[in-house]
C-alpha positions as CSV (number, residue, x, y, z in Angstrom):
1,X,6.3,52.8,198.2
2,X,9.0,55.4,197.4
3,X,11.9,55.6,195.2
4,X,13.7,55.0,198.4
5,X,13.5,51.1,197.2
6,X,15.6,51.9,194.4
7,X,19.0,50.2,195.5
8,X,23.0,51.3,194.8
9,X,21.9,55.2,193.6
10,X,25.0,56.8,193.3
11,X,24.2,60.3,191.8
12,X,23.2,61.8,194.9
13,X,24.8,63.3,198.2
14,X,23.5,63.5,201.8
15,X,22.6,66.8,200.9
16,X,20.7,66.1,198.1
17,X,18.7,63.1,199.9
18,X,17.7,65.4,202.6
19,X,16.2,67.7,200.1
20,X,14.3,65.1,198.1
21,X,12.4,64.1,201.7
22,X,11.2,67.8,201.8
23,X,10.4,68.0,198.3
24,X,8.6,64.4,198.8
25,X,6.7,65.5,202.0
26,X,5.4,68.5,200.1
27,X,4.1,66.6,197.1
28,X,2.7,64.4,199.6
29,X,0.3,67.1,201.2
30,X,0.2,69.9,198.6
31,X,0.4,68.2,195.5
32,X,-0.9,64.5,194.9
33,X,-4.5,65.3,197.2
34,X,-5.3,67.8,194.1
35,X,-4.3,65.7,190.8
36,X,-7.5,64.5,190.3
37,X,-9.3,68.2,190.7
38,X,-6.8,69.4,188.6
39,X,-7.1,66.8,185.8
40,X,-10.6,67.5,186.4
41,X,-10.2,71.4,185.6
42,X,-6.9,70.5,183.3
43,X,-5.0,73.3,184.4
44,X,-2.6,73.5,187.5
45,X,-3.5,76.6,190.1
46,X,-0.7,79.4,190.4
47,X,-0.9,79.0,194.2
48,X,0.9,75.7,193.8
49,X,3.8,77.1,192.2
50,X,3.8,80.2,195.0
51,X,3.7,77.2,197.6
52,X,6.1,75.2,195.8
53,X,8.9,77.9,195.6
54,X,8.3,78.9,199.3
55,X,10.5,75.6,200.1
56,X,13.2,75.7,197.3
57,X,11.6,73.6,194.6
58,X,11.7,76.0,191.9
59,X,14.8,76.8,189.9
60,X,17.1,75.7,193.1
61,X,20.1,76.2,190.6
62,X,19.5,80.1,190.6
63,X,22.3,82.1,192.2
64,X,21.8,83.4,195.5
65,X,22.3,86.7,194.1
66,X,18.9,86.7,192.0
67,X,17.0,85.2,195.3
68,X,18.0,81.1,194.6
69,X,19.9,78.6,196.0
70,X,23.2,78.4,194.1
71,X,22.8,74.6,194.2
72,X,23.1,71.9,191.3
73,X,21.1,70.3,188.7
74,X,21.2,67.5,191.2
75,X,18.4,69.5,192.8
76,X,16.5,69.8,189.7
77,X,16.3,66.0,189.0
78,X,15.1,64.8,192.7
79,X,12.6,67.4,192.1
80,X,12.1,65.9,188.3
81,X,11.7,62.5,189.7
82,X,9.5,63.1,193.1
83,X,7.1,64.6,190.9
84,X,6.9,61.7,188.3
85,X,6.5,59.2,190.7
86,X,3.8,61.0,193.0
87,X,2.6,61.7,189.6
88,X,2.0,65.3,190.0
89,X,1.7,67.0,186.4
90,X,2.9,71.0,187.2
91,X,5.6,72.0,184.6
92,X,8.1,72.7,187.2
93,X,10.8,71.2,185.0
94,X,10.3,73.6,182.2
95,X,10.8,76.5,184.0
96,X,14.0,75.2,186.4
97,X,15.8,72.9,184.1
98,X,15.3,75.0,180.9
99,X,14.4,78.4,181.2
100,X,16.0,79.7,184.1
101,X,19.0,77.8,182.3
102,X,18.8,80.4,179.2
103,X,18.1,83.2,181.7
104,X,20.9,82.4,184.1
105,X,23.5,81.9,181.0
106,X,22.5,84.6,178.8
107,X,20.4,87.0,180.5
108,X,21.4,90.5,180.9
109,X,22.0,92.1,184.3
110,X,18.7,93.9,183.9
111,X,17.0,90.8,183.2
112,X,18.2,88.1,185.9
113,X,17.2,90.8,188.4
114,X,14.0,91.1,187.4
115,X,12.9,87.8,186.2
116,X,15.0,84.8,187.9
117,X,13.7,86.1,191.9
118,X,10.3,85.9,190.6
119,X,10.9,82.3,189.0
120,X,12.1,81.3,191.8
121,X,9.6,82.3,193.8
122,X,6.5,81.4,191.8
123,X,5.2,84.3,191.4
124,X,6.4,84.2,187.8
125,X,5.3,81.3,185.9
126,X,7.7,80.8,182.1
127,X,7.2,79.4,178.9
128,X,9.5,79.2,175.8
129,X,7.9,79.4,172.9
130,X,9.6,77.2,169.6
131,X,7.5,75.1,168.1
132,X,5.1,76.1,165.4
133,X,1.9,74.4,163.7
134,X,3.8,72.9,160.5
135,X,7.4,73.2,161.5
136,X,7.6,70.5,164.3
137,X,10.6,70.3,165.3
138,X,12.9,71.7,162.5
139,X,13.8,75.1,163.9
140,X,15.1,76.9,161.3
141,X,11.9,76.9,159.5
142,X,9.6,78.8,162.0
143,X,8.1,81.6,160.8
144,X,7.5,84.0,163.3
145,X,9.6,87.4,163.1
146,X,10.4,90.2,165.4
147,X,10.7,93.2,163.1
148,X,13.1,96.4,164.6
149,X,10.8,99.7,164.9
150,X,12.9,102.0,166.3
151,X,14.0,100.7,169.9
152,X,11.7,98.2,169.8
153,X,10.8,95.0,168.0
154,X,7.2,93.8,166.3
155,X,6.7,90.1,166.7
156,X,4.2,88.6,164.4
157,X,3.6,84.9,164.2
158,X,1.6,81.9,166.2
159,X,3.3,78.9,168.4
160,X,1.6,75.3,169.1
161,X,2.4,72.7,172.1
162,X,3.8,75.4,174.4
163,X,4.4,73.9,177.9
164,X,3.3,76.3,180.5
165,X,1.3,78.0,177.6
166,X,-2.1,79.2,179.9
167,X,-0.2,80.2,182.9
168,X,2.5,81.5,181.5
169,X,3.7,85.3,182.6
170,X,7.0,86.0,180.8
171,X,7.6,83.3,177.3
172,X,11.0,83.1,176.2
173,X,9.5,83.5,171.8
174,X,12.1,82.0,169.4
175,X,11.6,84.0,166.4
176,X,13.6,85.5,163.4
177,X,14.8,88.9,164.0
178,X,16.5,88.5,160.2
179,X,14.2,86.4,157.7
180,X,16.6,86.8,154.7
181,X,19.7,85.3,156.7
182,X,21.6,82.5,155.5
183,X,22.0,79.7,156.7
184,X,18.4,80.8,158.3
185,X,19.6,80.0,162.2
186,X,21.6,83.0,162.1
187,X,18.9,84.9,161.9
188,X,16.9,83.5,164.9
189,X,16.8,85.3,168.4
190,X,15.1,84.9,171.6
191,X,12.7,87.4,173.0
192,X,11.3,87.9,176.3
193,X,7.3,88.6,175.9
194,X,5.9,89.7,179.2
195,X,2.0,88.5,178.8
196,X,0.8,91.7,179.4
197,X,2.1,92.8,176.0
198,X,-0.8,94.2,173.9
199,X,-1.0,91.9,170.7
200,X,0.0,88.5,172.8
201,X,-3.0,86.3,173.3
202,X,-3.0,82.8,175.0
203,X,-5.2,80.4,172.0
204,X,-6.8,77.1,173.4
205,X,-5.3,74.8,175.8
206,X,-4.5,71.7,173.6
207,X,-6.7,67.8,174.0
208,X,-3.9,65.3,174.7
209,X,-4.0,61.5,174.9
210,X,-3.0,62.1,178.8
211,X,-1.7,64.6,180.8
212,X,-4.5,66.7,180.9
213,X,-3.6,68.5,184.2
214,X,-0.5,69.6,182.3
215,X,-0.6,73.0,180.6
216,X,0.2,72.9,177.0
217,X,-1.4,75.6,174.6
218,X,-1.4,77.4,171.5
219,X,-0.1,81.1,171.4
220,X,-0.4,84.3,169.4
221,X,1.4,87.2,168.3
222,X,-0.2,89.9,166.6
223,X,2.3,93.1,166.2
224,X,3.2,92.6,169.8
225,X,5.7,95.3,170.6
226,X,8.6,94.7,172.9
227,X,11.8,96.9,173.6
228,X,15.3,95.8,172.5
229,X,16.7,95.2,175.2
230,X,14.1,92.1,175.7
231,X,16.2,90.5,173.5
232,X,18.1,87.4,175.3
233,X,21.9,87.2,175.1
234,X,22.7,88.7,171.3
235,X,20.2,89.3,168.5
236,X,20.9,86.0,166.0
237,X,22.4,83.8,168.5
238,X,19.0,82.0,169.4
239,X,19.6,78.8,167.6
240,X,23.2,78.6,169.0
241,X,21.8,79.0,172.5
242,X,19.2,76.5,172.2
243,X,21.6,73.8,170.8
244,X,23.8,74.8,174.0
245,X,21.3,73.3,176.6
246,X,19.8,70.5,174.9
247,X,22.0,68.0,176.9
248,X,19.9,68.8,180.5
249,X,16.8,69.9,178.4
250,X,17.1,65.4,177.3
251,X,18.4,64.4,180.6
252,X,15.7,65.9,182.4
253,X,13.0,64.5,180.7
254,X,14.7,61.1,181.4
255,X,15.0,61.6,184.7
256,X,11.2,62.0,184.5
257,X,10.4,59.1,182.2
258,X,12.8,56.7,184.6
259,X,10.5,57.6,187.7
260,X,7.5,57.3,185.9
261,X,8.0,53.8,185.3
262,X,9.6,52.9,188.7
263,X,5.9,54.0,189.7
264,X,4.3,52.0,186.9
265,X,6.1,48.8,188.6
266,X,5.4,49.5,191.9
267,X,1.8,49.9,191.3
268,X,1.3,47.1,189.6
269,X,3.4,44.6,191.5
270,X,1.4,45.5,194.6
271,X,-1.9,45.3,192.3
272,X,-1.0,41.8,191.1
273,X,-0.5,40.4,194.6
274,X,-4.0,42.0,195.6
275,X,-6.1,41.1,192.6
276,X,-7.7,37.7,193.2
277,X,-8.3,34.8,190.1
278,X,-8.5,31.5,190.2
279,X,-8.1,30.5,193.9
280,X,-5.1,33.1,194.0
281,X,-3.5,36.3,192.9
282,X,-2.6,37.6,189.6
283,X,0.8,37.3,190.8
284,X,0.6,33.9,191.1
285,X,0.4,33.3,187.7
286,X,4.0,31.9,186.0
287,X,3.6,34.5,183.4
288,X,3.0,37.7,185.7
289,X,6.2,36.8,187.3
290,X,8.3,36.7,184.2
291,X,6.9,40.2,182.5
292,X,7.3,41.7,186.1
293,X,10.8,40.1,186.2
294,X,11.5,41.4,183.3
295,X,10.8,45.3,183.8
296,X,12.4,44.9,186.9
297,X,15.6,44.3,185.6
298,X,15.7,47.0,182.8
299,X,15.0,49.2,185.4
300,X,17.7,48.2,187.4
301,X,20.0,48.9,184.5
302,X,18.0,52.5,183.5
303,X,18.8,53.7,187.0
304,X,22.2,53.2,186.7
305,X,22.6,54.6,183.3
306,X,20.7,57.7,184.9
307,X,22.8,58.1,187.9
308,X,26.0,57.7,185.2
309,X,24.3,60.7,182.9
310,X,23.4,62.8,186.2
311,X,26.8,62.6,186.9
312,X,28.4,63.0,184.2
313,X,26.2,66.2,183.7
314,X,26.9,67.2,187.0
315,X,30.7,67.6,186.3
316,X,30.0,69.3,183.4
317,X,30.9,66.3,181.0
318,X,27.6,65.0,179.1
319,X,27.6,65.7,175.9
320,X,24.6,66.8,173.6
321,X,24.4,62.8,171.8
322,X,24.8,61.3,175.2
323,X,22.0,63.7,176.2
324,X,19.5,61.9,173.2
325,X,21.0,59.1,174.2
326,X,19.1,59.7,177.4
327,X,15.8,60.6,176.3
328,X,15.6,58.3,173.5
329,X,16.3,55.1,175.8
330,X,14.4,56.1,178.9
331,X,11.4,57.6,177.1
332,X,11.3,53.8,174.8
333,X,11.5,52.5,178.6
334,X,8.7,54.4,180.2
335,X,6.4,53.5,177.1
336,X,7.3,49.5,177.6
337,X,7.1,49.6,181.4
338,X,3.4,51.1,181.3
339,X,2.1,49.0,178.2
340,X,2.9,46.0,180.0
341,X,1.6,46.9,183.2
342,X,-1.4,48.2,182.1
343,X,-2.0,44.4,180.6
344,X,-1.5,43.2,184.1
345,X,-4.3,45.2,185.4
346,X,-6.6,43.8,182.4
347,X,-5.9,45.8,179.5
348,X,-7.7,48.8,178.2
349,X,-11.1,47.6,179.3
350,X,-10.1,48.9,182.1
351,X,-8.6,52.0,181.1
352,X,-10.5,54.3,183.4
353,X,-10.5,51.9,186.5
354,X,-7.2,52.0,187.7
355,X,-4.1,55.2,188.1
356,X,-2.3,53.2,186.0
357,X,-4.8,53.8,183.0
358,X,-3.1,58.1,183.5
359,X,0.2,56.5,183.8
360,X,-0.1,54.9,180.5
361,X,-2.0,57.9,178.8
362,X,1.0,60.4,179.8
363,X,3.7,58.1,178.6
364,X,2.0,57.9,175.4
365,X,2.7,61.4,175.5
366,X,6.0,61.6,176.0
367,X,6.9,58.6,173.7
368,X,5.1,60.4,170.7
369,X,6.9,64.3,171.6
370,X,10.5,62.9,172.6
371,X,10.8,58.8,173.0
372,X,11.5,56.4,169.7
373,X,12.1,59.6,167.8
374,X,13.9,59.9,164.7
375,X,15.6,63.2,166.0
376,X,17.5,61.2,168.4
377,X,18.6,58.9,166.6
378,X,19.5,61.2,163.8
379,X,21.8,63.4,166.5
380,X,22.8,59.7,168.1
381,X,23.8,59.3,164.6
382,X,26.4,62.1,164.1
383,X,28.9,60.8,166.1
384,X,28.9,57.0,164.8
């Protein structure tokens, strides 16, 4: 099974196909032999990201210029979706469809040279650091500062859920360079924190329902000192730049979502027609056909509402609601796919029995952090 079976795609060049079979063979022999060792150890080795970026995978939209590829976020999502089908938990997507996005837009001179080669090579593994414990997602109430010294600034202040968090090298910290300003997102900023800094410390790596491969921790700041010029873009422009790429920051998590439950179907259809009951198979039953039925063809419509929002991105045109749109639907999607196929395969008595069980553990997951949200709906809501 691949997402080769997926019929009338329409996103995609030649180009594009021919990359995701690289990308696929990769996963196939670097990547999906390990998940269980690395769900095991709950941590993703550096090595994979070194072996990953060897072939292109990381950050492919990086100019040629700063060591990448120059291509498009086309390249991004077949990576995005190879890895949620083979269900392969490295935070790849964090650091090409997001950060190298603020570096590649904002970044000085200076800092594109130094940082994106190493992205896109692996040898540099990001994070960016917004949320904090009691602010959730409301970004103008985080508390962390960076304080001017002289030429440099003092960040004090602690984050919570950071992706990438443990093996992070370089975190892109959202924090508020002028406390007093008003409305109080003019006075955010993003700084680049090298985690060599003295002061930065990595807290615990976070329990999760699922996705305990993936790397999501807690992280410190305790008078961590930084120069100036580690400021990204212009001091007090941080919310602005955020806001800026939250349309690929929402479509790439539904790219992920979509494959996740194209996964979630295949399994299970091909479980159903092997698991014997009553003189027959589990797909034999009236009732398996109609739920499996059923997923099929909301599936069938999320793929093409994904290849219309890839698109649409591609030329530049998606907008920041049609973005949520995205991640609210396909995330809702995801969470309906694996709830009902995990009932096909007996229900949570058999939670630890079958991959689905991680399947439906991850989407859980990303349901909770981005799916039936009322964040989406709220920015959904703007434009009504």
């Amino acid at each position: 099974m691949s997402l080769d079976t997926v019929a009338g795609r329409f996103a995609y060049n030649e180009d594009h196909e021919a990359f995701r079979q690289t990308v696929r063979s990769f996963l196939a022999k670097e990547g999906v032999p390990n998940v269980d060792k690395w769900e095991e150890e709950r941590l993703v080795p550096k090595s994979f990201w070194q072996k990953a970026g060897e072939i292109g995978m990381l950050c492919p939209t990086a100019p040629e210029a700063y060591g990448g590829l120059g291509l498009d976020f086309g390249y991004n999502a077949i990576v995005d979706e190879e890895m949620a089908y083979a269900g392969v938990p490295a935070g790849f997507s964090l650091q090409s469809d997001i950060v190298a996005g603020y570096m590649e837009t904002y970044g000085s001179e200076e800092q594109k040279k130094e940082w994106l080669p190493k992205m896109v090579s692996g040898d540099v593994i990001t994070a960016i650091a917004m949320t904090e414990p009691g602010t959730g997602s409301d970004l103008q109430s985080i508390r962390t500062t960076a304080r001017k010294d002289g030429n440099h600034y003092v960040i004090n202040g602690s984050k919570t859920y950071i992706t990438n968090g443990q093996n992070t090298d370089l975190t892109l910290v959202v924090a508020k360079t002028d406390p007093d300003a008003q409305p109080a997102w003019k006075g955010m900023s993003i700084i680049l924190v090298e985690s060599d800094r003295e002061g930065f410390r990595k807290g615990r790596k976070l329990d999760k329902i699922g996705q305990d491969a993936a790397d999501t921790s807690e992280l410190f700041f305790d008078d961590v000192r930084v120069p100036i010029t580690n400021c990204l873009g212009e001091e007090g422009m941080g919310f602005i730049y955020l806001m800026s790429q939250l349309p690929q920051e929402r479509l790439s998590i539904a790219v992920s979502c979509q494959a996740s439950a194209q996964k979630a179907l295949d399994d299970t259809i091909a479980f159903t027609k092997d698991r014997k009951a009553f003189k027959g198979t589990v797909f034999d039953f009236q009732n398996t056909k109609f739920v499996l039925a059923d997923l099929k063809a909301k599936l069938q419509v999320g793929w093409a509402h994904l290849d219309w929002a890839i698109a649409r991105h591609l030329k530049g045109e998606l907008t920041n609601e049609e973005g949520a749109a995205a991640k609210l639907w396909h995330t809702d999607l995801q969470w309906e796919v694996m709830d009902k196929c995990l009932q096909l395969h007996g229900g949570a008595g058999y939670m630890n029995e079958y991959p689905i069980a991680r399947m439906w553990r991850g989407a859980r997951v990303s349901r909770i952090y981005g799916g039936t949200n009322e964040i989406m709906k709220e920015v959904i809501g703007r434009k009504l």
